[in-house]
Structures are given as structure tokens and as C-alpha cells.
N, C-alpha and C positions, 0 to 999 in steps of 0.2 A: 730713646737716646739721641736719636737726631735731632729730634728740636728741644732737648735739649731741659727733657724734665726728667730722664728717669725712669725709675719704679713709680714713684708717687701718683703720677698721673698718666700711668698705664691702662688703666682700664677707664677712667673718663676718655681718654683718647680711642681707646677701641671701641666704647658705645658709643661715638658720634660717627666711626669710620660705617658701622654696623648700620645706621639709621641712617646714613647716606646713600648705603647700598640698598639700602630699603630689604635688611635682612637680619630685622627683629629677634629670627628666630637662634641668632647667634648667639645672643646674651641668653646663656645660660646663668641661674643664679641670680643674685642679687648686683644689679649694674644701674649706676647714678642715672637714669633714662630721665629723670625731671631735671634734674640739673643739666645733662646737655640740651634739652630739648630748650629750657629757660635762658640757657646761651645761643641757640642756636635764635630765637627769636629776637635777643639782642642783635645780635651781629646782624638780622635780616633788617630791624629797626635804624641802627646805622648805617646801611648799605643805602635803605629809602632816604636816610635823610640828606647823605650824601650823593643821589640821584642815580644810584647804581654803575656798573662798571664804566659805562659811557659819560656820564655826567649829562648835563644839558646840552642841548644844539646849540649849535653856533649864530641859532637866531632865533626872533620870535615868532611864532605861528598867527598871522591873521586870522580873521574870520573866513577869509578867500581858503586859507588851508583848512582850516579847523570847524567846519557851519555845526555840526555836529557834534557831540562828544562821541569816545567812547565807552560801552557799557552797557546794562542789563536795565529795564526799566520792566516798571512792573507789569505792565502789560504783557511781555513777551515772557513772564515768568509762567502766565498763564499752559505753555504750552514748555512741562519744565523738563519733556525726555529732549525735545531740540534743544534746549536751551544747553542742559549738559553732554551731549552729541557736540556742540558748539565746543564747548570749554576745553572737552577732549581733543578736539580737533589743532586748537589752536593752541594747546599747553605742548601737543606733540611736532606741530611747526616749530613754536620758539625754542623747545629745547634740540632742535638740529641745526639753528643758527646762529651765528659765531657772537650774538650779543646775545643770546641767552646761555651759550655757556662761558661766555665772561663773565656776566653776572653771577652765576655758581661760581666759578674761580674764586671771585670777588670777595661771595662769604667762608672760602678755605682761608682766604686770606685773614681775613677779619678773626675769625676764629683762633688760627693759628695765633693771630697779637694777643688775643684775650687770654688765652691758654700760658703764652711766655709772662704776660703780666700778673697773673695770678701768680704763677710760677717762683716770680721773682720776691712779691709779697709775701706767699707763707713760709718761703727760706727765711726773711728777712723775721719775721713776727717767730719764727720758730727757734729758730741762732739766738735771738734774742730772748726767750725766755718768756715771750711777749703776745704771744697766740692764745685766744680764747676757747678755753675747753668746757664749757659752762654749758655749752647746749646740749642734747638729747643724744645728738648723732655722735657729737665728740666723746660723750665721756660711755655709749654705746660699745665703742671703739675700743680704749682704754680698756673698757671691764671683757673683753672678748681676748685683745692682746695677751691681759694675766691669765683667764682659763686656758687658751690653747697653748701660750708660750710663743706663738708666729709673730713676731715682732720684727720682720719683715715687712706684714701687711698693716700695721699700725699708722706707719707716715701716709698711706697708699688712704687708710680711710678718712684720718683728719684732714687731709685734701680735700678727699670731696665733700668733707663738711662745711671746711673751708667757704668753697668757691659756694655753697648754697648759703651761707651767711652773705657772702658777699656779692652774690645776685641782687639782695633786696637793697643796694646799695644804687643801682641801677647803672643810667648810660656812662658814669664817671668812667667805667672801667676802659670805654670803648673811646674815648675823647681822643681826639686826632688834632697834632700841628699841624698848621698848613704845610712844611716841608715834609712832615710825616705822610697826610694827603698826598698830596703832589707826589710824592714818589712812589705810592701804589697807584696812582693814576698811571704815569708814565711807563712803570714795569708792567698793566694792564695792558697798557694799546702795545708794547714792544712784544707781547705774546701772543696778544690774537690779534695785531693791528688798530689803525687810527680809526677816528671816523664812525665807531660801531654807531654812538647816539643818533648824527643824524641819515645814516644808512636805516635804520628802521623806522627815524619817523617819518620819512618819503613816501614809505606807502601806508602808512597808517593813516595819514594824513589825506592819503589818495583813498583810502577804505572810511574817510569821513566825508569824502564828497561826494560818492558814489550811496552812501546811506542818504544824504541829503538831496540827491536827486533821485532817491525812493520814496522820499519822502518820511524817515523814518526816525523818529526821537531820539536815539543813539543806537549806535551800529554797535549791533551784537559780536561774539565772540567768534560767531560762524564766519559772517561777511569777513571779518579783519583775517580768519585765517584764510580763506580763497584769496584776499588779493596778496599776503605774503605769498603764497605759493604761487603766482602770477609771476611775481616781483623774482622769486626764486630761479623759477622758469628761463625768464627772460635776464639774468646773471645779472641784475640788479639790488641783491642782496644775497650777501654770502653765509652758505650754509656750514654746517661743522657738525659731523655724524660721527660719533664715537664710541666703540666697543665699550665694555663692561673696563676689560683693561685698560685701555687710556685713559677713561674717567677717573679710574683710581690713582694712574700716574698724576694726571694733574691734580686731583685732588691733593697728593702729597706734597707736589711741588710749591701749591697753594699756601698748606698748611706751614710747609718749613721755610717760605720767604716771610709767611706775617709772625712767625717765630723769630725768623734773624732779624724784620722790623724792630721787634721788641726787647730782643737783648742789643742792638743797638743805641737803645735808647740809654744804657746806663752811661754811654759815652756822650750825645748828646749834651749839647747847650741847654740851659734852662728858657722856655718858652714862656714868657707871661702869658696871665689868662686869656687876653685879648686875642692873641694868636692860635687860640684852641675851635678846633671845628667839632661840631658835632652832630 
């Protein structure tokens, strides 16, 4: 009811709250888990293409910063318990620093827009008379409504029929204005602050020079997490350690600003196509 869909998209909303918490075992039942999961790799696809909650640095990396990349080269696959010891290591750094949970912010955010725009669609296509029930899952639905009589859960499953027709539709759904951008940018850094992008490539940048004076094809996932926690150490990159319960707070918070993005848009100016980012 907060953001502002209802019944309808009750339980698509509680399977992606569930899968965030990484607690599966909540979905009891039959719950659309392909369909948020097929969302949730959109909204991660427009987060990449939008360069994540930080955006770009405010400069370009020379060869003096960068001699090295970052990354796993197949040699060092050879020995694949370090290499995932590595990954661990350093998934468990970025996600206590304040640009790695902006980034998750990021896709509450994104989410939440996706979620309000569907929303606003199968009212629209439904009020209208104008909704397709022609598929598998819809007219499933329909024929379950007349044997039980729950015609309650009826609008609840043409939703998430809905939104799986409308997956294969792809990134349209996620298309951002520049002023629609720009103001999940600016509400990003005004919540965990400015700065997050080139705060972390400082020392990644420092964890490509120090592989390159190992002499080392690209600096694995191990090296870049020792020098973050250097960097940390030494209060040169700020950390953000979050209870179970904050996560969920923010995640809500996430979720009901890229909602209120999205039913603001029916007030919204018309953008020509030129002005769409994606």
C-alpha cells in the first residue's frame, strides 16, 4: 500500500523482499521467483549501464594509475580454492562500504521504478478492457478464480502474468530522462554522500600498481581486497556495517522513493527520445 500498488503486487513485492534477505525459505507456495529474479537482473543491467550509484570519476585513469587491470586471468584459476577465498574476501569488504551499499540502494531504487511502472500499465490496460489474457498464466488464473470463487487473488495473478509478458519486452521499461537520472543521482550521494565513485577508485587504482610491481597480469580479487582494508584502516575510505534491520529499512526506503519517481512521472513533461538514458 505504500508504494502504492495494493493487493495486486503483494506477493511479487514480498518474493523480491524474501530474495533479498536471502530467505528463500519464506516463499511458501507458489511465488513469481522467475519473474522477480528476470527483474531484478534488469534493474542490475541498468544500474551497470548507468555506472552504479557513484557514476564515473571525475577523471580519467592513466596508464600511471591503471598499468594493470582488474581481474581473474586464467592462470590464477589454476589454484581455484584461493581464488574463491579471494572473491569472498573482497565481496565481504565492498559490501561494508558505503559505495557498495549504495549500489544496493541503487537497485531498491531502480526496482521500486519498475514495480510503479508496471503498476501504472496494467491499471491502464485493465480499466481499459485492453489487457491480454491470451497466455497460459492468464487464462490459468481466470479458470482457478471460477473454481474457488477467490476473486480477490485474481488481479494479484494477472499481474504477475502481466509483468512476465512484459519482461520479454526488455530495458524499455527501465529507460530513465536525464532529469529522472539526475535526481536518483543526487537523492543517492544526499543519503550515503558525495564522492562514493572516486573514493573507491583510489585505491583500486593503488591495488593496480602494487599488482604491477609484482609483476602480475591482473590483480586478483584477494590483492584489491587487502588494499581496501588498508585504505579502510587508514580512514581513507568509508565503511557502512549494517544490521539485518537497517538493510531492510533502507531497502524500503529504496524501494518507496523509485515508486514515488515513478508515479511522479504521470505529472512530468514529455521527454523526447533523445533525452532518454539507458
Amino acid at each position: 500500500a505504500v508504494l502504492g500498488g495494493g493487493r495486486r503486487g503483494a506477493r511479487f513485492l514480498q518474493t523480491y523482499m524474501a530474495l533479498e534477505r536471502l530467505h528463500p525459505s519464506d516463499l511458501r507456495g507458489e511465488f513469481p521467483v522467475d519473474a522477480v529474479n528476470r527483474s531484478k537482473q534488469l534493474c542490475l543491467q541498468v544500474a551497470r549501464d548507468l555506472h552504479g550509484a557513484g557514476g564515473l570519476p571525475d577523471w580519467n585513469r592513466s596508464w600511471e594509475d591503471a598499468p594493470v587491470p582488474l581481474g581473474i586471468t586464467a592462470e590464477s584459476l589454476e589454484n581455484k580454492s584461493e581464488v574463491v577465498q579471494g572473491l569472498r574476501r573482497y565481496y565481504e569488504v565492498m559490501d561494508n562500504t558505503r559505495i557498495g551499499q549504495a549500489d544496493k540502494y541503487f537497485g531498491h531504487v531502480l526496482f521500486g521504478l519498475l514495480l510503479s511502472r508496471l503498476w501504472k500499465r496494467f491499471d491502464l490496460l485493465r480499466g481499459s478492457n485492453l489487457l491480454s489474457l491470451d497466455d497460459l498464466a492468464s487464462q490459468r488464473a481466470l479458470l482457478e478464480a471460477q473454481l474457488s470463487g477467490e476473486e480477490e487473488r485474481l488481479e494479484e495473478r494477472l499481474f504477475e502474468a502481466f509483468v512476465t509478458r512484459s519482461l520479454e519486452e526488455g530495458g524499455r521499461w527501465l529507460s530513465l530522462t536525464t532529469a529522472a537520472s539526475l535526481a536518483l543521482r543526487r537523492h543517492t550521494d544526499f543519503v550515503f554522500g558525495a564522492g562514493l565513485r572516486e573514493e573507491i577508485f583510489v585505491p583500486l587504482s593503488r591495488a593496480a600498481r602494487e599488482g604491477f610491481r609484482q609483476g602480475l597480469r591482473a590483480v586478483g580479487p584477494g590483492l584489491c581486497a587487502d588494499v581496501l582494508l588498508k585504505a579502510a584502516q587508514k580512514q581513507q575510505l568509508r565503511m557502512l556495517s549494517l544490521r539485518d534491520g537497517s538493510r531492510e529499512r533502507l531497502m524500503w526506503h529504496g524501494l518507496v522513493f523509485g515508486s514515488l519517481l515513478g508515479q511522479h512521472e504521470l505529472c512530468s513533461d514529455a521527454v523526447s527520445p533523445k533525452d532518454t538514458l539507458w
